[in-house]
Each structure stands twice: as C-alpha cells, then as structure tokens.
KOLVEX-283797 format. One line per 3 residues: number of its first residue (from 1); their letters; for each residue x, y negated, z of N, C-alpha, C. Coordinates in pm, whole numbers, plus 32768, in hexadecimal, padded with zeros to 4 digits. Each point is the difference from the previous one (the first is absolute). Layout:
<pts>
NUM> a> X,Y,Z,X,Y,Z,X,Y,Z ~ ...
</pts>
This chain:
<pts>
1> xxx> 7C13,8257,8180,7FCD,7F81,802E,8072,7F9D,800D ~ 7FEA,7FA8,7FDA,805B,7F85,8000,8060,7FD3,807C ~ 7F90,8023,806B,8023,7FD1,8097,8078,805A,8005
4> xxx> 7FE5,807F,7FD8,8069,8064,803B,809F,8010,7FCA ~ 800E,7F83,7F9E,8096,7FE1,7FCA,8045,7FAC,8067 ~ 806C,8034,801D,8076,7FED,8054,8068,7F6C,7FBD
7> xxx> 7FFC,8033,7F52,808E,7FB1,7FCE,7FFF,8014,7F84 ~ 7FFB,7FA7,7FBD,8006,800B,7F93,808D,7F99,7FBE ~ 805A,8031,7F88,8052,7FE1,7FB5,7FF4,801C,7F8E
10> xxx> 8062,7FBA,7F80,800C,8046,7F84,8092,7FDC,7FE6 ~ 8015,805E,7F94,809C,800E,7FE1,8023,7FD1,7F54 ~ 8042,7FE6,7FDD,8017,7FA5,7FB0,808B,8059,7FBF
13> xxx> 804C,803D,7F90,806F,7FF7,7F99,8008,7F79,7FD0 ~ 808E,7FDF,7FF7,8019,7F9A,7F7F,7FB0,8027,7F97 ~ 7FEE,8071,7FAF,7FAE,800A,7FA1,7F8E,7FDA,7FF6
16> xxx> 7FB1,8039,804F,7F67,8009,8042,7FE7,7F80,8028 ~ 8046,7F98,801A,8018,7FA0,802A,7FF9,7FAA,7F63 ~ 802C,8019,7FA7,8019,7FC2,7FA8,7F88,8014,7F7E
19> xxx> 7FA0,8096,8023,7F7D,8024,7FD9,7FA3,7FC8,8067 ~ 8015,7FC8,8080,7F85,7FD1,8041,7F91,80AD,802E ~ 808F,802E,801E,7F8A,809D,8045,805D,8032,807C
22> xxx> 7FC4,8039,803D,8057,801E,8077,7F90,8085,805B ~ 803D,8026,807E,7FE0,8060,805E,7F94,7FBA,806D ~ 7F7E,8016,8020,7FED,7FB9,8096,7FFF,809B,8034
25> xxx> 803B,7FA7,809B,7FD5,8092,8065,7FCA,7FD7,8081 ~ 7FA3,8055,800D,7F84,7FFB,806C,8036,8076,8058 ~ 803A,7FD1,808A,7FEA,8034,8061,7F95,7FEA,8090
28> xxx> 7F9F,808B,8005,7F96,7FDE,8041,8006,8067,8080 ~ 7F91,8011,806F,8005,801A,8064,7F9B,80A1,7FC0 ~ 801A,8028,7F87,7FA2,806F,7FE7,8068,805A,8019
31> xxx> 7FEF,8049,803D,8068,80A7,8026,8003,804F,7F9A ~ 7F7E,8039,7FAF,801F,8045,7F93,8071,7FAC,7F7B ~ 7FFA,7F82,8035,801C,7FAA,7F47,804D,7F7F,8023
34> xxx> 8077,800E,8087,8036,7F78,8028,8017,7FA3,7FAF ~ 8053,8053,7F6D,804F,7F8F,7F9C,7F95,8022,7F84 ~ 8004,7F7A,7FB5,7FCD,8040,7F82,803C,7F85,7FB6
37> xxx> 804A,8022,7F77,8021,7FBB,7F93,7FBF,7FC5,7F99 ~ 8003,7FCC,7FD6,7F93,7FEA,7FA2,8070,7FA3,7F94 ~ 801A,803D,7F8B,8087,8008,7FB5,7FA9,7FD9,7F79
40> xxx> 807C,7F90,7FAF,8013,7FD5,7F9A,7F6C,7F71,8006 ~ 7FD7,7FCC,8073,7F90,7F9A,7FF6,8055,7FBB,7FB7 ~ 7F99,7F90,7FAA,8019,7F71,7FBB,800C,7FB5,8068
43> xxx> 803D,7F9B,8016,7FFD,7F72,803F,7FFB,8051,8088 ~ 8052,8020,8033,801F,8030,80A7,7FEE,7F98,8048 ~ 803D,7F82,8014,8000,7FB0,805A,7F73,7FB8,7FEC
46> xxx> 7FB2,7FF6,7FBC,7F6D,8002,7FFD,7FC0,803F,8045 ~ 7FFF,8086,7FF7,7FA1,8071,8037,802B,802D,8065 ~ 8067,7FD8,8027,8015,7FFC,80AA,7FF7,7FA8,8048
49> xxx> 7FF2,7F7C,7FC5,7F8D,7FAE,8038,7FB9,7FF7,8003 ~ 7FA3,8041,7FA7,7F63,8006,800C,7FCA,8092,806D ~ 8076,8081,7FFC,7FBB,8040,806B,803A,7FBC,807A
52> xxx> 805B,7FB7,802C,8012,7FAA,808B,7FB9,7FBA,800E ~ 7FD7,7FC5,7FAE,7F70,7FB5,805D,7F79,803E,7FFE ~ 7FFC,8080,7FC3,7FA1,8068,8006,7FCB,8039,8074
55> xxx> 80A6,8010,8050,802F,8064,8059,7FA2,7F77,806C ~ 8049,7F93,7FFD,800B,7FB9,8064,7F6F,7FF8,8058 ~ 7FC3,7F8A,7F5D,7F67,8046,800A,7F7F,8060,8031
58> xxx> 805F,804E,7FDD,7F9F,8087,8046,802D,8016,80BE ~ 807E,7FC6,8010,801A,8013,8088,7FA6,7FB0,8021 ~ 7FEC,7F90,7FED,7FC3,7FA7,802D,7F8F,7FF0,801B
61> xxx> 7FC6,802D,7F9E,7F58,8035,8008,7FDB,806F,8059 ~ 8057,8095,8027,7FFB,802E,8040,802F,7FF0,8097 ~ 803D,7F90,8017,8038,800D,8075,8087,8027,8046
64> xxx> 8056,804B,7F7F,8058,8043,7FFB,807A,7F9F,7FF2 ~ 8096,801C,807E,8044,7FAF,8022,806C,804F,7FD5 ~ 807E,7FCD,7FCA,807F,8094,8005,8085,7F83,801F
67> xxx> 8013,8080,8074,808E,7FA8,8059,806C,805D,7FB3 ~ 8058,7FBF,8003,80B4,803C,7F7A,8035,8065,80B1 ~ 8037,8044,7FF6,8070,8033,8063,806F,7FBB,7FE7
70> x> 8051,7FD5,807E,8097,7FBE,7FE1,8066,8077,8014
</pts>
C-alpha cells in the first residue's frame, strides 16, 4: 500500500545518467520487505515523481500523517 512507504529515492551513474535509466528505492514500514529496488527504470526523476505524489495522495485520502525523527 502506498500509505505504508517511508522514503523514497533514486540513484543515478554518470552513465545511466547519460542513458536516462537509473535505480528508485522504496523504503517502507513493511517488516517482511523494508527496502525494495526497482533497477534499470527509464526516466527516474519522472517516476519518482509520479510515485511522490502517489504516496502523498494516498496519505491524504487516508488520513495518514508521517513525522521524520531528528
């Protein structure tokens, strides 16, 4: 479920960078499956904007608030 992502990033090579493909990684509040990669996407900085406002979305609709730890 959407709600239950913590953080999401993607990672970028000069290369991969220079093909327009890269790493996102989804860290979520699931215990069996905290991290999950999701390796070699097209257009990274796309599709990690489209699941951030996915994520956001769905907090929102559910009610669901997430405070950072300092």
């Amino acid at each position: 479920e959407l709600v239950r992502i913590q953080d999401l990033d993607f990672n970028q090579s000069l290369t991969e960078r220079m093909i327009n493909v890269g790493d996102i990684v989804i860290r979520s509040h699931d215990s069996s499956h905290p991290q999950i990669i999701l390796n070699n996407v097209a257009n990274p900085t796309e599709v990690h904007e489209i699941l951030r406002r996915a994520v956001m979305k769905a907090r929102k609709k559910h009610g669901v608030t997430f405070r950072e730890e300092m």
